[in-house]
C-alpha positions as CSV (number, residue, x, y, z in Angstrom):
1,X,20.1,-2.5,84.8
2,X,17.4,-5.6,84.2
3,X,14.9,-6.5,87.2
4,X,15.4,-9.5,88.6
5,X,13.4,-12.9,88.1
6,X,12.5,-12.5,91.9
7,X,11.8,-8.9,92.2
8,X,8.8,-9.5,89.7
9,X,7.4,-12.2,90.4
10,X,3.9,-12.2,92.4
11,X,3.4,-9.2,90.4
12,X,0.9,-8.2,87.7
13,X,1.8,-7.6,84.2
14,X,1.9,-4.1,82.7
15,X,-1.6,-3.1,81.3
16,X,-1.1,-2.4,78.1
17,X,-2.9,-2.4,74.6
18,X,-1.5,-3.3,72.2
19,X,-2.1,-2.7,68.0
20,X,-2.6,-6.3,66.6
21,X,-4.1,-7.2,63.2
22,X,-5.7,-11.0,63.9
23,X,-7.3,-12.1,60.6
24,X,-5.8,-8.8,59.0
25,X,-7.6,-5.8,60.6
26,X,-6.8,-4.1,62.9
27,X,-7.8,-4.7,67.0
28,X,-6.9,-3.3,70.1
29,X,-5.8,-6.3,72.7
30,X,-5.6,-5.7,76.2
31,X,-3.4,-6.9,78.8
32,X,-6.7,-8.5,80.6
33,X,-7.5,-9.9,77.3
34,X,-4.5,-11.6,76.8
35,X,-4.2,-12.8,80.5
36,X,-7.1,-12.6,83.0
37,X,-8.6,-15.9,83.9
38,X,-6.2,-17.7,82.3
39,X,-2.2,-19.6,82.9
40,X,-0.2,-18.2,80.2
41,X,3.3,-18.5,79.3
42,X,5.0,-15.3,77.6
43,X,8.4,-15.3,75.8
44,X,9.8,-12.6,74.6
45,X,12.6,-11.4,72.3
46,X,15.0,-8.7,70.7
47,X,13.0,-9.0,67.3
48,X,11.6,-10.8,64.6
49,X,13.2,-12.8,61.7
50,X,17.0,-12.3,63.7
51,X,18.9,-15.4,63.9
52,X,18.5,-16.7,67.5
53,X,15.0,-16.3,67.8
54,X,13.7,-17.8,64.4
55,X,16.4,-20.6,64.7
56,X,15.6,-21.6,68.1
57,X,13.8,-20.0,70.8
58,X,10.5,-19.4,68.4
59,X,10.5,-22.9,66.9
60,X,11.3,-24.8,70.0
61,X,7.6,-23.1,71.8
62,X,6.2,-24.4,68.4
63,X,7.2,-27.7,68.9
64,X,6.2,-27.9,72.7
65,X,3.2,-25.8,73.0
66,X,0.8,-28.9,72.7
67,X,2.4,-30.1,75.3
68,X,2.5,-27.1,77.4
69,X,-1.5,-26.9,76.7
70,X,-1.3,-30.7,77.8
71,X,0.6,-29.2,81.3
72,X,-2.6,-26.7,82.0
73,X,-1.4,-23.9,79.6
74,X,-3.6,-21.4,78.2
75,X,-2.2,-20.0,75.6
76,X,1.7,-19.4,74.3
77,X,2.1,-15.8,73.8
78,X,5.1,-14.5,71.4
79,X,6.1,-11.0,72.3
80,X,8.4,-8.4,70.1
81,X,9.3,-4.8,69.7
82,X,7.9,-5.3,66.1
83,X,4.5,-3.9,64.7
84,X,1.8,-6.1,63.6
85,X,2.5,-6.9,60.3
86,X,6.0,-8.0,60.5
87,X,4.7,-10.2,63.2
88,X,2.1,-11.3,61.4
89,X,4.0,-12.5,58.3
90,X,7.1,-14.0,60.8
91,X,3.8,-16.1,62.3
92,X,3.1,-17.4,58.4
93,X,6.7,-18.0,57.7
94,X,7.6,-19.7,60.8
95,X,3.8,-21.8,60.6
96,X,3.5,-21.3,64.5
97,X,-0.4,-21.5,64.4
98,X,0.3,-23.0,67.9
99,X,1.9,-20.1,69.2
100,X,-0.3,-16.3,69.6
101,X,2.0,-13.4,68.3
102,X,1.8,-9.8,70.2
103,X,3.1,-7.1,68.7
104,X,4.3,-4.3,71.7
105,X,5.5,-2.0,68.6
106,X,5.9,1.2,70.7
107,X,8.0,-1.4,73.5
108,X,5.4,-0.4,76.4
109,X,5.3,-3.6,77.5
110,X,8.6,-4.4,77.6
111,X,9.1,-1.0,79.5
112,X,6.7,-1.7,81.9
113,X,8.4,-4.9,82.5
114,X,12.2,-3.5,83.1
115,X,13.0,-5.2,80.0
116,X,13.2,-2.2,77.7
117,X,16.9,-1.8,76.0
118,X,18.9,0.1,74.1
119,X,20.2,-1.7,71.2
120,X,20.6,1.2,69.1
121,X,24.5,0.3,68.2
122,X,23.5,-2.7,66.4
123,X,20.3,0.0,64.5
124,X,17.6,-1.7,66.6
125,X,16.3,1.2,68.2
126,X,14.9,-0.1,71.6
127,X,14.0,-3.5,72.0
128,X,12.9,-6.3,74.4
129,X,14.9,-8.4,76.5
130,X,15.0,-12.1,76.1
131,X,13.3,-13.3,78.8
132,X,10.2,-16.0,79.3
133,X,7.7,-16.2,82.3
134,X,4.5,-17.9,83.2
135,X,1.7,-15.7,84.5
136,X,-1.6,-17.1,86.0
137,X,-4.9,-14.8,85.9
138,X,-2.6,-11.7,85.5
139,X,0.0,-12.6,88.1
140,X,3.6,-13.3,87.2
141,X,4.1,-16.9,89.3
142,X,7.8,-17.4,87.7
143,X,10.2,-15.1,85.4
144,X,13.4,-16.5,83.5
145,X,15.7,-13.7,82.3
146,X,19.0,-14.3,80.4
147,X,21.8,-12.8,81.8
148,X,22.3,-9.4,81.2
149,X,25.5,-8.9,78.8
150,X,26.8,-7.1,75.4
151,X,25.5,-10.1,73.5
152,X,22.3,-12.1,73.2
153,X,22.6,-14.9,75.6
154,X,19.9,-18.0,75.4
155,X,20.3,-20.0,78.0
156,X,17.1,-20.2,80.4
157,X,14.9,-19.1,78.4
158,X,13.7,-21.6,76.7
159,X,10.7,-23.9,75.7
160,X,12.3,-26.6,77.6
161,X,13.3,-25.3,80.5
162,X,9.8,-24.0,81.3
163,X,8.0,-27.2,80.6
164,X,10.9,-28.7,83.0
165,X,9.4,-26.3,85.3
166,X,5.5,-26.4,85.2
167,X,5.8,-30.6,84.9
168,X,9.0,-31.7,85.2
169,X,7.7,-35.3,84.2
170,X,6.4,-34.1,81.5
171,X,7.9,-35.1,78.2
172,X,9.0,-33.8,74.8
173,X,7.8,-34.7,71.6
174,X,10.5,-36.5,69.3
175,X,10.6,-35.1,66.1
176,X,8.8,-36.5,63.2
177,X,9.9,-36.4,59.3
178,X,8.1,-37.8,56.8
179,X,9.0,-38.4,53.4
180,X,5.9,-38.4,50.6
181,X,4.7,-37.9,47.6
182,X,1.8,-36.5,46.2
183,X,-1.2,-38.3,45.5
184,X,0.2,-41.6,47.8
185,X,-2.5,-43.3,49.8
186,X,-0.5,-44.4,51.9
187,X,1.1,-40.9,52.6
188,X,-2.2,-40.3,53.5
189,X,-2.8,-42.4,55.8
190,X,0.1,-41.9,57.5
191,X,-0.3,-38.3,58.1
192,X,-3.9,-39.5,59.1
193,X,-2.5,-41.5,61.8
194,X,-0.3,-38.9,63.0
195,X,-2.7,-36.1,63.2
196,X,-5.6,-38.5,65.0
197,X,-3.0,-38.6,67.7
198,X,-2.1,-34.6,67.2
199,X,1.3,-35.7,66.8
200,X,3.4,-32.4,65.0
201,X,5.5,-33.4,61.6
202,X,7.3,-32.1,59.2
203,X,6.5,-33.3,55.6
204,X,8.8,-33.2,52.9
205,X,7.4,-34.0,49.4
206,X,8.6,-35.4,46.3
207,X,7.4,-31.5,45.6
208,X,10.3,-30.6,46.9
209,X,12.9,-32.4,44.9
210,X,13.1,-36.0,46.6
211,X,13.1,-37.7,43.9
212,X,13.1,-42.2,44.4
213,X,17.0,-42.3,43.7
214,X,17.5,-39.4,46.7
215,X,14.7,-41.5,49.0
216,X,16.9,-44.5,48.6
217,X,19.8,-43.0,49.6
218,X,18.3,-41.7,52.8
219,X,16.7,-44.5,53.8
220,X,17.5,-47.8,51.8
221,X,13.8,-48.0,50.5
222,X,12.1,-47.0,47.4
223,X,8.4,-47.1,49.3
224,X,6.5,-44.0,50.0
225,X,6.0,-42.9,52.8
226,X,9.0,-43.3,54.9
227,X,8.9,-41.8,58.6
228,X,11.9,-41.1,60.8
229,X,10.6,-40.5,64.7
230,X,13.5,-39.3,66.6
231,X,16.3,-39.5,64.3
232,X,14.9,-43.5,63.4
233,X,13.9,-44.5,60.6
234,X,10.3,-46.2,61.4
235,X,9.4,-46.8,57.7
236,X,5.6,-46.8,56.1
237,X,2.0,-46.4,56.5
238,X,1.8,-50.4,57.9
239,X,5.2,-49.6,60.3
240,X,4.0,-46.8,61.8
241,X,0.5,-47.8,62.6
242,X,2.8,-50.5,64.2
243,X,5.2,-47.9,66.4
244,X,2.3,-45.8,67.0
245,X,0.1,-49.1,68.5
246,X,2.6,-49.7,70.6
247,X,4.2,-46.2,71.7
């Protein structure tokens, strides 16, 4: 049976060290170097590269953890019964440079947590609970745990509902597309604009197969760039220096 949210909270975390490999050799992190000193918010998951947590839960932190730095956060710490290197290259594939990826590959932090399980049916071994908390200097101030159940619930969890909960004023990011093409000064300058303002976006090239005829078709215009903010089309360098004047 899980601990619940109230039963840990005001406590420390586990001390633990764990086996990480930042820049590719190996280091020893510690709980205190990880959390003393510092507001840090921890999710954690059943394992790397399965469908909820690279779909979702991951992604959703990456997305909101300028933000959460915005709200007094630390650092955004990812945490998985997985050893280093598979965390390491789930980091690269998923390109969460905002997010710090721990790997408790022998699960002691997850056991010292309560949040150890067996998922040995499904040929997991044991793994973490989904859960997500914020801890300041060492102390947990506020824990989220799914409920407990035979599946892999995601409900409070989330990115969101811990930024509801450290600022509930505090908004979310819409997301930003961009269409380019290599080469395009003003693709350039558009991403320019977006970055002076640290603004997250995800690019997708004429690299990738847009051709003009499949730009058009998206968006009416045969101009590059073209920028949707928030499901709306915005349109090029000149219009988004516009929005972004005015946002």
């Amino acid at each position: 049976m899980l601990p619940s949210a109230e039963s840990l909270e005001g406590k420390p975390v586990p001390q633990v060290t764990f086996k990480a490999r930042p820049d590719n050799q190996w280091r020893d992190l510690t709980s205190d170097e990880l959390f003393k000193g510092k507001t840090v918010v921890v999710f954690s998951l059943p394992g790397a590269y399965t469908p909820t947590c690279s779909s979702t839960h991951l992604p959703r932190y990456n997305e909101l953890a300028q933000v959460l730095r915005e709200n007094g956060v630390d650092d955004i710490l990812c945490l998985s019964v997985n050893d280093a290197f598979v965390m390491n290259e789930w980091k690269t594939g998923q390109e969460a440079e905002g997010i710090t990826f721990v790997p408790d590959g022998n699960g002691d932090f997850a056991r010292g947590m309560g949040m150890l399980v067996d998922k040995r049916d499904l040929g997991f071994g044991m793994r973490s609970w989904r859960y997500s908390m914020l801890v300041r200097d060492g102390v947990i101030e506020k824990m989220f745990i799914e409920e407990e159940g035979e599946d892999d619930p995601f409900k409070v969890s989330d990115a969101d509902t811990m930024l509801r909960y450290i600022n509930p004023e505090a908004r979310a990011p819409e997301p930003i597309v961009m269409f380019s093409r290599p080469g395009c000064p003003f693709c350039a300058r558009a991403k320019a604009a977006l970055k002076e303002r640290r603004l997250r976006y995800t690019d997708i090239s004429q690299d990738q197969k847009i051709t003009s005829g499949v730009l058009r078709a998206i968006t009416g215009r045969m101009t590059w760039p073209q920028v949707f903010i928030g499901g709306r089309l915005i349109g090029g360098a000149d219009e988004l220096d516009a929005h972004l004047a005015g946002a």
